[in-house]
GUVEX-386649 format. One record per atom (N, C-alpha, C, CB): x, y, z. Coordinates in steps of 0.05 Angstrom, whole numbers, plus 5000, padded with zeros to 4 digits. Glycine has a CB too. Example, Ala and Ser with C-alpha at 12.3 -4.5 7.8 and 13.67 -1.06 7.14 Angstrom:
<pts>
526448865156;524649105156;526449345156;522649115181;525749555142;527349795143;525850015157;528249885114;
</pts>
This chain:
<pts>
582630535618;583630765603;585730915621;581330955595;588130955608;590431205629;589231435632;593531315614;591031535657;589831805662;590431995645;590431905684;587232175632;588132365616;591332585626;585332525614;591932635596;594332745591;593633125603;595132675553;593633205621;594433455633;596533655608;596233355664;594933845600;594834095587;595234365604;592334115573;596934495608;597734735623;597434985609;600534715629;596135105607;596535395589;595735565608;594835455560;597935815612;597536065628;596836305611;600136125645;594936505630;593436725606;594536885628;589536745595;596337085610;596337395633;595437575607;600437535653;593137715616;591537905603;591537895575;592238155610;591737665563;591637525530;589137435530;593837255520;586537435534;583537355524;583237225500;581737575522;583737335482;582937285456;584937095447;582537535440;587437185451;589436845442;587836745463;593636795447;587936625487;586436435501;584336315496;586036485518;582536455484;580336375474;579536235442;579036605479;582536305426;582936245407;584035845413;584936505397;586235865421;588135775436;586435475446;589136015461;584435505471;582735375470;580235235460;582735425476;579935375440;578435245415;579335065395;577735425400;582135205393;584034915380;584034605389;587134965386;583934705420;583934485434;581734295435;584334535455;579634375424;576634345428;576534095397;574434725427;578834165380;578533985354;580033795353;578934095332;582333775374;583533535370;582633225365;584733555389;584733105360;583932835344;584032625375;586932715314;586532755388;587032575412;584832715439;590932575420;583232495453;581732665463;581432545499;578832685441;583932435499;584132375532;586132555533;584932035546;585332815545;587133035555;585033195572;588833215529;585733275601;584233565611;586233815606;583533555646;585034005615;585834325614;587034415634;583734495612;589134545645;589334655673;589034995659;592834545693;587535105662;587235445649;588235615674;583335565640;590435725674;591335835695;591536195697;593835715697;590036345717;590036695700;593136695717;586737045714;594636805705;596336955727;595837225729;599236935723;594237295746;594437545757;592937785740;597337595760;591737685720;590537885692;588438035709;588837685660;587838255693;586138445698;583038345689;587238695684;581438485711;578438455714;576938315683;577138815720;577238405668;575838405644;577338045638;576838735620;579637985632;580537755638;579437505634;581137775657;579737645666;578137435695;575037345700;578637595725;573737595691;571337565675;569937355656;571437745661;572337405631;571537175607;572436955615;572737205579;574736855630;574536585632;572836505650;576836485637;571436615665;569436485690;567336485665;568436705725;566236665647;564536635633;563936415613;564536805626;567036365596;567236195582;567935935590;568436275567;569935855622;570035565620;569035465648;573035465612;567935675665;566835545694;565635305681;564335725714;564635085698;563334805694;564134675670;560334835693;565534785645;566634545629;568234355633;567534595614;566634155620;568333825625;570734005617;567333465602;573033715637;575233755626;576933975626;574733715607;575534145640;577934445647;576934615670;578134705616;579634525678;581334595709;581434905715;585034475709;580335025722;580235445720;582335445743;576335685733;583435605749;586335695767;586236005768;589535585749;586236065786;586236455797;587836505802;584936605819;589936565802;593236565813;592036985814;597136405778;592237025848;591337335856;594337565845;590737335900;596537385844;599637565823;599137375803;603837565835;601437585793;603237425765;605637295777;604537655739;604936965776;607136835783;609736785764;606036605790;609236925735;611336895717;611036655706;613836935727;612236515688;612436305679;612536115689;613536305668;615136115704;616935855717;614535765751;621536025728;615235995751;612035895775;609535865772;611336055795;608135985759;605435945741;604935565738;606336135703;607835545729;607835285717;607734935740;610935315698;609935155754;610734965776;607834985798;614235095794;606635095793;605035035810;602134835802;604535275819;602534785787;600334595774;602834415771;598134695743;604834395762;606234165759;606033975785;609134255752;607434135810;605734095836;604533925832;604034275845;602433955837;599633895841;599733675827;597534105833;599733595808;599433385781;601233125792;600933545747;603533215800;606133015808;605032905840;609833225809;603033025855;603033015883;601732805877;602033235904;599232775858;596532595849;598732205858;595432685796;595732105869;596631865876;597431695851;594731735892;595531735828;595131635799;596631765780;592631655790;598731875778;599132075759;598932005727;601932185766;599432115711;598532095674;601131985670;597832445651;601531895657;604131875640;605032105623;603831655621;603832305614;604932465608;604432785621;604632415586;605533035613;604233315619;604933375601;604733485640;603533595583;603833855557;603734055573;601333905532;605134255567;604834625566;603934635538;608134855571;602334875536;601834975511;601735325519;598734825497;603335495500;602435735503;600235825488;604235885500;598736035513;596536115502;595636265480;595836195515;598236375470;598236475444;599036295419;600036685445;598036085424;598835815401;595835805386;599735445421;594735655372;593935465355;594835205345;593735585340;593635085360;594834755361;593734515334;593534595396;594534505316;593534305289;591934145312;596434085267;590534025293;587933775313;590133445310;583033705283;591233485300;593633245310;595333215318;594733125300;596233505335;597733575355;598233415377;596933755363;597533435394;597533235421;598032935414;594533235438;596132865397;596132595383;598932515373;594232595359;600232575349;603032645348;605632645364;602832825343;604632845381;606132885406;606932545430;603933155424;603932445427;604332225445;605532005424;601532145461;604732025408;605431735382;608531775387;604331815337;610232005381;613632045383;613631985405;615332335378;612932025430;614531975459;614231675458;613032135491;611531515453;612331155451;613431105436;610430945448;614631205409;615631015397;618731005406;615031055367;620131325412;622131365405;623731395432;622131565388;621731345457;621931305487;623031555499;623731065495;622731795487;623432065496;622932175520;622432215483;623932265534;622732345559;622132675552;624832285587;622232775531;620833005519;621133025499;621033225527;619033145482;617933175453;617533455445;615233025448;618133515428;618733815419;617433855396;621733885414;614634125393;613034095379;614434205357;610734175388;613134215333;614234435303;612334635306;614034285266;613634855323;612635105320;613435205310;612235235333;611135395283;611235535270;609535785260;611735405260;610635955250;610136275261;606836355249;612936545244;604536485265;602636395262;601936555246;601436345279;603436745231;602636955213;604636925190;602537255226;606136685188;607436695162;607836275164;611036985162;606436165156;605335885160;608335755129;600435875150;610335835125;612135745116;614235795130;612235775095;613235895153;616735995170;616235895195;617836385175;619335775201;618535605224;619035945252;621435245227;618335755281;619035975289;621335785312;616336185300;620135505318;621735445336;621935065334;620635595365;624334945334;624734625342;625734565356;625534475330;626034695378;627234545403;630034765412;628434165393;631534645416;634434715428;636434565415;634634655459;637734805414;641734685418;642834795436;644134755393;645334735441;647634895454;650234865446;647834835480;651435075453;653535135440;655735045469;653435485426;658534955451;660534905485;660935215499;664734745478;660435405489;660335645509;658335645522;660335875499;656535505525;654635655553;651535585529;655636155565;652635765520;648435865509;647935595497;647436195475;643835705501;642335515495;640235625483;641735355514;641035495442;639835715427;637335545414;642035865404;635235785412;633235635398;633735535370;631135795397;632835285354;633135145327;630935375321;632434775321;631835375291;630235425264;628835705266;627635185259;629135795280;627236065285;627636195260;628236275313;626236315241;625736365221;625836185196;626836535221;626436075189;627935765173;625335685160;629335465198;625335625130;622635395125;621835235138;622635225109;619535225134;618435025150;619434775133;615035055154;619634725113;619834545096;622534385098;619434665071;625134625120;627334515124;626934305149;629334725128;624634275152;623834125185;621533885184;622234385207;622633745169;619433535157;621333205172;618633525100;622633245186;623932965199;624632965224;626332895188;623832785248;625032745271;627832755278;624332555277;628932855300;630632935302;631032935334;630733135287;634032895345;634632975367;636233125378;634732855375;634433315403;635533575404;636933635439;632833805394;637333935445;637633955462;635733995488;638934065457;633133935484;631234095496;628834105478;632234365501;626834145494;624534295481;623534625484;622534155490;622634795470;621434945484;619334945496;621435075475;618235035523;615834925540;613335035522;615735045575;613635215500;610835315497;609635095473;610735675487;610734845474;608834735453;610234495463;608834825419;610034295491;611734085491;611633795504;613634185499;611933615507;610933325522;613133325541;610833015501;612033305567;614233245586;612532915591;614633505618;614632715605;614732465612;614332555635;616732295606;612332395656;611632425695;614832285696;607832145716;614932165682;617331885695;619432085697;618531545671;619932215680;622632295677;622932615696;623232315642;619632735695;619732975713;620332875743;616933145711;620032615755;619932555784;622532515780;617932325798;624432495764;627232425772;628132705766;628732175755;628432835744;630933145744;629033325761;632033345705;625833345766;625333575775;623633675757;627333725781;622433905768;620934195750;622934325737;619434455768;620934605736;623034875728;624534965755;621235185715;626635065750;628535105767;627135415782;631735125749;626735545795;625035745805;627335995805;623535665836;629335945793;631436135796;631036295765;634735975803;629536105751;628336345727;626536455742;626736245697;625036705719;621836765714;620936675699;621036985709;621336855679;619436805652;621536845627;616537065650;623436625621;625736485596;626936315616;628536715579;628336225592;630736025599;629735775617;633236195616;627635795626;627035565645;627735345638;624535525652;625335315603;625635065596;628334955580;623335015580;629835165569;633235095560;634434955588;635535435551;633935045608;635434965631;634134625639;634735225658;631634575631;630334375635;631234195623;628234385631;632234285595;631934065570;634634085575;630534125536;636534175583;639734055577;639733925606;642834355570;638233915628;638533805655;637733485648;636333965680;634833505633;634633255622;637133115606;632433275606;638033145595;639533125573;642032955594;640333455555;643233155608;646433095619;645132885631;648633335641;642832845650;642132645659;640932355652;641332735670;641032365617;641432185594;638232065574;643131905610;637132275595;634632265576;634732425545;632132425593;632832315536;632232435502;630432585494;631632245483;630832805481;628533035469;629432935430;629633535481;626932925429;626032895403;623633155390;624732605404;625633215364;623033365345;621033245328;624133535325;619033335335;617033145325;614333315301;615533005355;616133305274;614833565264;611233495245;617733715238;610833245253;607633285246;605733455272;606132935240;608033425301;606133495325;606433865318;607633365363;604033975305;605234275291;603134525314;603934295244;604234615316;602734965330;603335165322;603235065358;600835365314;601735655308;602335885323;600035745296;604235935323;605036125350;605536505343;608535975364;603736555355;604236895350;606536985369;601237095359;608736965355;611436965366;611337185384;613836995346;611737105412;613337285435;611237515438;616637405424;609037375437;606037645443;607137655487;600437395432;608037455495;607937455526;610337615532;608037155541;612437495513;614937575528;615637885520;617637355521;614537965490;613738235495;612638465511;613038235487;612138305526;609938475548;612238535572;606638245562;614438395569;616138425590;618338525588;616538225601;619138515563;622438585540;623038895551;621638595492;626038835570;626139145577;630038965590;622439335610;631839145599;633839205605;634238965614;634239425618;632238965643;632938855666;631738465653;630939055699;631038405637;629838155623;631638155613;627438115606;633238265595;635438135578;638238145587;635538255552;638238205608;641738205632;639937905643;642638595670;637537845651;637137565668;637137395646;634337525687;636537415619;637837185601;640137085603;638037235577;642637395602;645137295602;645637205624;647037445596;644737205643;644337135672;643736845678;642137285683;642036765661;640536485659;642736285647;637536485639;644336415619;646036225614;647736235625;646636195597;649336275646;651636235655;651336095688;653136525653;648536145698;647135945712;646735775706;645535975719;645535635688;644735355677;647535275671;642535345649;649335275658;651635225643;653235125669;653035495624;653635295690;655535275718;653935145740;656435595730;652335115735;649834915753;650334475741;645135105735;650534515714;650134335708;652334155690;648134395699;653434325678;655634155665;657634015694;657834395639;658933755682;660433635703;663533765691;660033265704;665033785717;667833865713;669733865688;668933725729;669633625676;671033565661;669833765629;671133255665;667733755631;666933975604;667834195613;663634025595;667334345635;667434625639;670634655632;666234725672;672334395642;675234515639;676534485607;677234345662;674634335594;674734205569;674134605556;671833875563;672034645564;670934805547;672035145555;667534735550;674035155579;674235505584;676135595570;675035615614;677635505549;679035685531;677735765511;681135585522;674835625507;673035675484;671335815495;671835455469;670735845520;669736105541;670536325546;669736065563;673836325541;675436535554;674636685522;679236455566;675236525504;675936625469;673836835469;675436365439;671236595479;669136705466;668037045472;667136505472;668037025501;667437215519;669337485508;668137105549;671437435513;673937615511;672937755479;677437405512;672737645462;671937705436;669637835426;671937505425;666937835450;664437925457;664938245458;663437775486;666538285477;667738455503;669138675476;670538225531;670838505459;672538735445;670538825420;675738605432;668938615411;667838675391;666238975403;666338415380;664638915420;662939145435;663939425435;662639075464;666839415446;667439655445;667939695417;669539735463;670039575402;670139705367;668139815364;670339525341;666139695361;664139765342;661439945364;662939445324;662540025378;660640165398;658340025406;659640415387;658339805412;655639675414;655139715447;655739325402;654339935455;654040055485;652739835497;652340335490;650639885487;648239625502;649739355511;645539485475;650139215491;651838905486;653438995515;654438845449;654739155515;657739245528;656539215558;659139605519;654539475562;653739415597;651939135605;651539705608;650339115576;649038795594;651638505596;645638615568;653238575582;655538295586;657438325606;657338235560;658238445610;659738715637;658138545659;658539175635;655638735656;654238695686;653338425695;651638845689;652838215660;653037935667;654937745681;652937845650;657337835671;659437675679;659837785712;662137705656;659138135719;660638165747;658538055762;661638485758;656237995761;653937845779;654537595778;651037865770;655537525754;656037215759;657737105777;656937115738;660437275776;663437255789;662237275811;666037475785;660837485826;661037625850;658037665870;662137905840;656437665855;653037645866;652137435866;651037775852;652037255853;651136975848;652636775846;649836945828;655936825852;656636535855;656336335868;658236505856;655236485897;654436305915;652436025916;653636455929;649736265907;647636135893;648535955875;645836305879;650235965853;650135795833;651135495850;652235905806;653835615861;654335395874;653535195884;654935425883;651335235899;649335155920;647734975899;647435425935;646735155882;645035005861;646934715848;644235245833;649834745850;651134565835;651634315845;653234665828;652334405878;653134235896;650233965897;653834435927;647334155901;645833995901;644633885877;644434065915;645033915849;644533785836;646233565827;643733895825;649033605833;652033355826;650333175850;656833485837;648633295881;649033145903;646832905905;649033335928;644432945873;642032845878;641932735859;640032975883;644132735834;644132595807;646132495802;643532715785;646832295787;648332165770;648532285737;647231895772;650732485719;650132465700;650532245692;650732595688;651132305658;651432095638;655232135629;648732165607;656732085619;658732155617;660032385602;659431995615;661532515608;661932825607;663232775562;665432975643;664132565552;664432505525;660932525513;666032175521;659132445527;655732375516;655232625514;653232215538;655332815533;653933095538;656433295520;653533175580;659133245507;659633295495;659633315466;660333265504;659233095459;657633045429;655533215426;656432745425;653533205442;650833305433;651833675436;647733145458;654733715448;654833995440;655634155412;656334085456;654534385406;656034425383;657834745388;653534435355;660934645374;662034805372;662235145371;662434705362;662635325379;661135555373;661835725356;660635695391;665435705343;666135925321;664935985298;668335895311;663535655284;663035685256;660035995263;661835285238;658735825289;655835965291;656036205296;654035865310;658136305318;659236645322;660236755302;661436705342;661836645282;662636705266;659636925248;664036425256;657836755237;655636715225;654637045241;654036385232;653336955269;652837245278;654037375282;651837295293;657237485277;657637765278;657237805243;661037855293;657237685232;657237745205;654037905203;657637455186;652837765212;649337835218;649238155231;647637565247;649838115244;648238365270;650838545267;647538225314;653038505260;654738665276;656438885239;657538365303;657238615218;657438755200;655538865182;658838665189;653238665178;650638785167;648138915185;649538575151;648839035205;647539115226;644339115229;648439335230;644038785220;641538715225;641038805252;641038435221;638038855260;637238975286;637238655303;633939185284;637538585328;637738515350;635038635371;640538595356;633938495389;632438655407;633738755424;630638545419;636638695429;637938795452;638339135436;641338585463;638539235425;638839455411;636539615411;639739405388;634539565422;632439655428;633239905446;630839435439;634939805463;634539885487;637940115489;633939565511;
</pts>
């Protein structure tokens, strides 16, 4: 028998999704998988219930992390560990702890990675309080930079076929050992976003395949974690994240392919903001771009030099195709947010 399939889920002060979360897990169909239950850093009461509820159970791994390592480390550190193993699994899942996983989940999940030889699988998450709306299928990207989530609000019903994407999102997803010992983990230059966009387009340029795989289904109480964090300084490190990943990873010939549709795009960001007073938009894109130019070019660099210095992509026409254009889609959102002034979270603030 292969080595069970390694399950990752991190709890920061969420009990009750965790406990929910894990019970799902308890019904699955596929049943060579262990648990890695990781606290990051949660408070007493917590730390409590999981010693209460999973000390000595078969099959699950308890983890005390004394901080909050955030996501990207949370993760990497059991990833660690798993990849060091003399035997490793053929595969690893994340699941977030605020999910509910169908009992043919995992099962699913592994059936798409053999057939379709994916080196990641992208669950059909969908929103756990409105079970006809999707919430998430993976990734795209646009030739400007961003790396946007599929379907987020969308029928579920518009999502009943495999598909290939840019990425997965990590909170419901199959990574390949094979393919993690060649691009790597999460990049540690996130926290907590963007990790896995950065993952799934690293995979990608480097010519692996993400597939949507929409019988593998989870209910997700959208953004119960990343709520907990949603403030100024989180949504300048988004814009932060894409212009890192993007300048880290694309090879030369896209970036020069693509900066008049950068310059357009940006420049057009920039004016729209001021017309229409959009203050917020104005100082987080400002302060994105002068950190980028001037605080972090170094870093990026560094990051670039050594990933052109340790990989081979695929050719800069391959990683082109799988991009999509960005006017029709900008187009679309200023119409959204900007003439019908649907709310945005950045407007929160």
């Amino acid at each position: 028998m292969k080595q069970p399939i390694p399950i990752i889920i991190l709890n920061w002060n969420g009990i009750e999704d965790t406990l929910e979360c894990m019970a799902s897990l308890q019904r699955q169909n596929y049943s060579n998988f262990n648990v890695w239950l990781v606290d990051n850093g949660s408070d007493e009461r917590n730390v409590q219930l999981l010693k209460e509820n999973f000390t000595g159970q078969p099959g699950v791994n308890l983890v005390f992390n004394p901080e909050n390592l955030g996501f990207t480390r949370g993760n990497n550190a059991i990833l660690k560990a798993i990849l060091s193993e003399g035997e490793s699994p053929e595969y690893i899942a994340l699941l977030n702890n605020d999910t509910a996983a169908d009992p043919a989940w995992l099962e699913n999940l592994v059936t798409c990675a053999k057939e379709t030889g994916a080196g990641m699988v992208t669950s059909k998450m969908v929103n756990y309080f409105r079970h006809n709306c999707m919430d998430n299928a993976g990734h795209k990207m646009l030739n400007t930079a961003e790396i946007i989530p599929l379907g987020h609000g969308e029928p579920v019903a518009n999502y009943e076929r495999r598909f290939e994407n840019m990425g997965s999102c990590a909170g419901a997803t199959l990574y390949s050992v094979e393919m993690l010992r060649h691009i790597g983990i999460f990049d540690e230059y996130f926290e907590t976003g963007y990790e896995d966009a950065e993952l799934g387009a690293r995979a990608i340029v480097l010519g692996y395949k993400s597939v949507f795989e929409p019988n593998a289904i989870v209910y997700h109480k959208v953004s119960r974690s990343v709520g907990k964090v949603l403030n100024y300084e989180y949504l300048l490190k988004i814009q932060l994240n894409i212009f890192y990943s993007y300048f880290k990873l694309m090879p030369l010939p896209i970036l020069l392919i693509n900066l008049p549709s950068l310059l357009f795009k940006y420049g057009s960001v920039l004016l729209i903001d001021v017309v229409f007073l959009r203050i917020s938009f104005l100082k987080i894109m400002l302060d994105a771009i002068y950190r980028t130019l001037f605080l972090e070019r170094k870093r990026i660099l560094a990051s670039r030099r050594e990933f052109f210095k340790n990989h081979r992509p695929v050719s800069s026409w391959a990683i082109l195709k799988k991009m999509e254009f960005f006017l029709w889609f900008d187009i679309k959102r200023f119409v959204k947010y900007v003439l019908l002034r649907q709310p945005t979270m950045f407007e929160r603030y």
